[in-house]
N, C-alpha and C positions, 0 to 999 in steps of 0.2 A: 534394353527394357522399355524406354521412350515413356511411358506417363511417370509422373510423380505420384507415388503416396502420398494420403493425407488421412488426417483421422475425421473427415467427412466420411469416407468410406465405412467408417466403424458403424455397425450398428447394433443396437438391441443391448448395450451396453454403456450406460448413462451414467453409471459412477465412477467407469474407468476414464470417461471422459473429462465428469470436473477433476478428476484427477491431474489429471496432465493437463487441464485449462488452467487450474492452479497453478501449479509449476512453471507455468509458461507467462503468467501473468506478471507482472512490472509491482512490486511494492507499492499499498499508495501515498506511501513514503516517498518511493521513489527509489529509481536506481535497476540493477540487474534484478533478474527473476534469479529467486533463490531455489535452484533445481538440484535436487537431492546425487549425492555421487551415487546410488544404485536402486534401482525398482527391481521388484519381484511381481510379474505379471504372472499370475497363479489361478490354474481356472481350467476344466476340461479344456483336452485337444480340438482344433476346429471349431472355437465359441468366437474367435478375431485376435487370441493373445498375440501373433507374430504380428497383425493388421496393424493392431495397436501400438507395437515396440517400432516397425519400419515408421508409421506415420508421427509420430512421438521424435522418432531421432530425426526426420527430415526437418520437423520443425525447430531442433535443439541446434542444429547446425545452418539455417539458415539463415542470412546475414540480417534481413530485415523481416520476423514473422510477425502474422498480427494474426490475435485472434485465437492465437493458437496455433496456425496454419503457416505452412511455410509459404514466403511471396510470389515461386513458379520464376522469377524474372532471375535471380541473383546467383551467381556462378557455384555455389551452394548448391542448390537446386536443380541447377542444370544436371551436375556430378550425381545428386541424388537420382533423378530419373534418369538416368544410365546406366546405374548403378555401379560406378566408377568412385565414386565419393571417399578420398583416401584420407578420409578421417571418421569414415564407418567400418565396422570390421565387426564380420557375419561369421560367428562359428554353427554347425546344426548338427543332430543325428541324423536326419537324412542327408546331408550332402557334406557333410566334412567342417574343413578337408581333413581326407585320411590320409597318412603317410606310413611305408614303408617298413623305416626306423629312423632313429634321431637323426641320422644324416639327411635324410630323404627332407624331414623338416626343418633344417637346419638349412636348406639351400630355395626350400620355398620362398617365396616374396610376398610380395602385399596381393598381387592380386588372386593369389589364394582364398583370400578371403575377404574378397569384397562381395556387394550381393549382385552384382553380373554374374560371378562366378557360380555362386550359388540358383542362380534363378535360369542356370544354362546346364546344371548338373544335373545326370541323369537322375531320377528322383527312386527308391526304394524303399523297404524295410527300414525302421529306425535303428541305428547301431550306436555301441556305446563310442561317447567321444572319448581318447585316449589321453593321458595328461601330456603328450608330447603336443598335442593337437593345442593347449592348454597354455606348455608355455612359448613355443612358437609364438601365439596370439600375444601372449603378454611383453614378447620382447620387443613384437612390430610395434607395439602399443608404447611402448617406452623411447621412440622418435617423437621427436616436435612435428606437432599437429601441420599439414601443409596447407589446409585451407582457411582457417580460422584458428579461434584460439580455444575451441573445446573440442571433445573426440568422444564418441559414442561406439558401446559396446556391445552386440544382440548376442549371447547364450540362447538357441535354441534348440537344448531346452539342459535346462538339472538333471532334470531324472536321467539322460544318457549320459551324463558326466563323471566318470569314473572315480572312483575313490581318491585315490594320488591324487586327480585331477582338481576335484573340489577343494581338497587342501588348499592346491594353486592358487585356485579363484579365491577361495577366502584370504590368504597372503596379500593378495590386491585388494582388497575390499576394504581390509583392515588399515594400509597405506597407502591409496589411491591415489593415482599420477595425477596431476593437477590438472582442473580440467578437465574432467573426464566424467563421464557419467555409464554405467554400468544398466543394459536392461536385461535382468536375466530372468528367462519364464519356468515354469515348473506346474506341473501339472495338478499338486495340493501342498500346503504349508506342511502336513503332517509331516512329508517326507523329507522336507529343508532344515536340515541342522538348524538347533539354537543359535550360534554362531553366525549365520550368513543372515539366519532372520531378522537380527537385531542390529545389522549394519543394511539393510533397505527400506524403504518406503513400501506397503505391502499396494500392491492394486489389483482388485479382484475382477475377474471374469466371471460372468454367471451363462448356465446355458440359457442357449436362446429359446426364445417361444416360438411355436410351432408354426406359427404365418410367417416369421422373420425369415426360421431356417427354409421352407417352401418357396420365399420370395428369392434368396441367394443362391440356390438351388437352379431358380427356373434362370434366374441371370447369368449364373457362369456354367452351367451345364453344355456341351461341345458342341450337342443335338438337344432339341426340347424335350424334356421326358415326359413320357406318357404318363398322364393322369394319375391311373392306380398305382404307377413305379413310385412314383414322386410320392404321394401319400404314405405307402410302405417303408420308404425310405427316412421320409419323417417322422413316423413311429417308429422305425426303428434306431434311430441315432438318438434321442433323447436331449434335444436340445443342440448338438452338433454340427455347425453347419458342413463341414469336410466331412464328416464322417457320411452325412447325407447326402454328398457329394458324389464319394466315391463309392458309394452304394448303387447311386443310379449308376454311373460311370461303368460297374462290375458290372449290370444286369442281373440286378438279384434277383428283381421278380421273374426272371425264367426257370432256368434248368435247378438253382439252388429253392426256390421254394415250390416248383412241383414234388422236387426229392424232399423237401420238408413235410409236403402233404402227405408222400407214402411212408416216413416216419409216422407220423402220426395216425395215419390211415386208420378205421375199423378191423381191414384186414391183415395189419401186422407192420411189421417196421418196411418191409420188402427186403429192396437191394441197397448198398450203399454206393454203386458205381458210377451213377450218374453225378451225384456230389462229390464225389471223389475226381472224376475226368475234369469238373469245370473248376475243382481248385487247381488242379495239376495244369492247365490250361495258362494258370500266371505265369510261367516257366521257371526257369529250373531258381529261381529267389526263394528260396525256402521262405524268409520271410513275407515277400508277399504271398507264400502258400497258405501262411501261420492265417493271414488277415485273411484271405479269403475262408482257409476254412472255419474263423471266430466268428466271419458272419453267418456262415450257413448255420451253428451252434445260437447265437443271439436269434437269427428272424425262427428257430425251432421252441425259442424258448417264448417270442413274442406270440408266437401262433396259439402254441399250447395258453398262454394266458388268455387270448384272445376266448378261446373254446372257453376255459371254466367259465369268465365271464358272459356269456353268451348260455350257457348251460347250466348253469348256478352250482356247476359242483367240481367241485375242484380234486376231486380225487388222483385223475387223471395228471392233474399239474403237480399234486404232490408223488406221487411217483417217479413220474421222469425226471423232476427236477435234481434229484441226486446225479444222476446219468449226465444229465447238462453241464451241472456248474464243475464233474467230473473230469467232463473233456474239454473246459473252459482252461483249467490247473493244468492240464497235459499239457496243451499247446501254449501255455506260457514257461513248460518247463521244457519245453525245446523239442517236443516228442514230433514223429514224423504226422503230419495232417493226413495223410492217409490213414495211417494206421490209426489218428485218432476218433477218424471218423466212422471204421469200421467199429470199432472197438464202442463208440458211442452206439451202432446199430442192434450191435448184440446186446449191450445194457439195457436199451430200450425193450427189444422184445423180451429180454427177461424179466423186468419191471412188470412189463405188462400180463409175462403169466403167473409173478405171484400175487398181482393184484384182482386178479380174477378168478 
C-alpha cells in the first residue's frame, strides 16, 4: 500500500473529526484517552466514512500519536501503511473475504483480512457479507493482540451484513474482548437495530459540498476529467465524492446521456440500445450492470428536473417521474438492466402520450 492514512486526508467533515480528536485526546486529568469499544460511522456512501474509520484506527494503534495523528516513525505505523497491521482486521461488501463454506473459513488466516488484502482485491458490486465471514473475524479477533495492546475492527459496512451475521457482531459488542475497539460504518441509523445503536458512539458523515467533491474528484481521478463531465458528475452524486468519482471514471457524459437526451427528446423516447450496449459493456457483473444502468436512470432524472427548472413547468417532470423512480425499484429488486431499461423506454413514451 506504502503511504499511511491519516485523518488529515479527511475532508469536508468537521464533526466527525472532533470526534475522534476527542477520543484520541489524553484526559486533562490525565492518563489514557478513553476511546469508546465501538463507533458507528453513519453517513451516505463516498462522503470519507472508510477515510475516517482507516485513519481513526491508524492512529488507535500507533504507539506514539499526537494530535490525533499517528507518528509515520513507530513499527505501528510501518504495519499500518502496508497494510499488514495484524491487529487491524478489515471485513467489506466489496471485497470480503468470501468463502466457500465453513471449512473454506475455517482454514483462512489473518491475512484474509488485513487491508493489503483488501486494497489488492479485485473490487465489484457490493455483496452481502455472510455470517461465516462474521465469525471467522471474531475468532482471529479473540488471539492476543501482536503488536500492541489494543485491536481495531473496520465493518465495512452493516447494511451488507446479513441477518445471522449482525446477531454475531452484536454478541461482540455486548462482551467486547478487551481492548478492542469496533468501527462499524452504515449507511443511515434508521437501518441499525436498537441494539447495536446503544452500544456505539454515533459519528455522522454529512455529504459533501459541491467544491469539496469537484476538488477530490479532479485529485484522484486516473486522467483529468473534462470540465463539463466533472460538473455533471457533481450534480449528479449529491454530495458524494465516490459516487462522483466513478461517474467520471464510467463516462457518463458520453453515450449514457446522449441516450438520456433521446429519452427525453421532443421527438419521443427513440431507442434504448445505445444505453443498454454501454451498461452491458461493464461485463458480465451483473452488479456493476445494476450501477451502471442506476446511473443512466439518475442523470434521466437529473436532466428532466434540469428542464422544468429552466422551463418553469414541470409537467413534463411529473409524468416521467413515475417511470423513473419505477425502474429505480426494478434494479434494486434484482431485475435484468436491460430489460429495465427497455421497459423504462416504453413507459416513458407512454407517459408521454397520455400526457399530450
Amino acid at each position: 500500500m506504502g503511504d499511511l492514512a491519516t485523518l488529515e486526508a479527511l475532508r469536508g467533515q468537521d464533526a466527525a473529526l472532533r470526534t475522534f480528536r476527542s477520543a484520541l485526546a489524553p484526559p486533562a486529568t490525565g492518563g489514557a484517552p478513553r476511546v469508546a469499544g465501538a463507533y458507528l460511522l453513519h453517513g451516505p456512501e463516498g462522503v470519507g466514512r472508510r477515510l475516517g474509520a482507516v485513519g481513526f484506527a491508524a492512529a488507535l494503534l500507533c504507539s506514539a500519536p499526537r494530535d490525533a495523528l499517528p507518528c509515520g516513525r513507530c513499527r505501528a505505523c510501518a504495519w499500518a501503511a502496508a497494510g499488514t497491521h495484524p491487529d487491524l482486521l478489515v471485513v467489506s461488501g466489496e471485497t470480503g473475504p468470501f468463502f466457500r463454506d465453513d471449512g473454506d473459513a475455517a482454514r483462512s488466516g489473518l491475512d484474509r483480512f488485513t487491508a493489503a488484502f483488501h486494497a489488492g482485491a479485485k473490487r465489484g458490486a457490493r455483496k452481502s457479507l455472510p455470517v461465516r465471514t462474521l465469525r471467522r473475524l471474531l475468532s482471529i479477533l479473540s488471539l492476543s493482540a501482536a503488536g500492541g495492546a489494543r485491536k481495531v475492527v473496520i465493518v465495512d459496512a452493516l447494511d451488507d451484513v446479513e441477518g445471522e451475521g449482525v446477531a454475531t457482531l452484536l454478541k461482540s459488542l455486548e462482551e467486547p474482548p478487551p481492548e478492542t475497539t469496533f468501527l462499524v460504518l452504515a449507511g443511515s441509523v434508521d437501518g441499525v437495530p436498537d441494539t447495536i445503536l446503544s452500544r456505539c458512539q454515533r459519528v455522522r458523515f454529512r455529504p459533501l459540498a459541491d467544491d469539496v467533491v469537484s476538488g477530490i474528484v479532479a485529485a484522484q481521478a486516473e486522467t483529468r476529467p473534462d470540465p463539463q463531465l466533472l460538473d455533471l458528475a457533481v450534480r449528479l452524486a449529491q454530495g458524494s465524492a465516490g459516487r462522483a468519482l466513478r461517474a467520471v471514471e464510467m463516462g457518463l457524459g458520453g453515450v449514457p446521456d446522449a441516450s438520456v437526451a433521446l429519452l427525453l427528446g421532443a421527438g419521443g423516447p427513440g431507442s434504448p440500445t445505445d444505453a443498454a450496449e454501454w451498461v452491458q459493456a461493464a461485463g458480465r457483473d451483473l452488479g456493476l450492470q445494476r450501477e451502471r444502468a442506476h446511473e443512466v436512470v439518475a442523470l434521466a432524472l437529473l436532466r428532466c428536473r434540469e428542464r422544468a427548472e429552466t422551463s418553469g413547468d414541470a409537467s413534463e417532470l411529473d409524468a416521467i417521474v413515475p417511470a423513473l423512480a419505477g425502474a429505480l425499484e426494478s434494479l434494486q429488486s434484482r431485475v435484468s438492466p436491460e430489460l429495465v431499461l427497455r421497459s423504462l423506454w416504453s413507459r416513458v413514451a407512454r407517459a408521454r402520450r397520455l400526457s399530450s
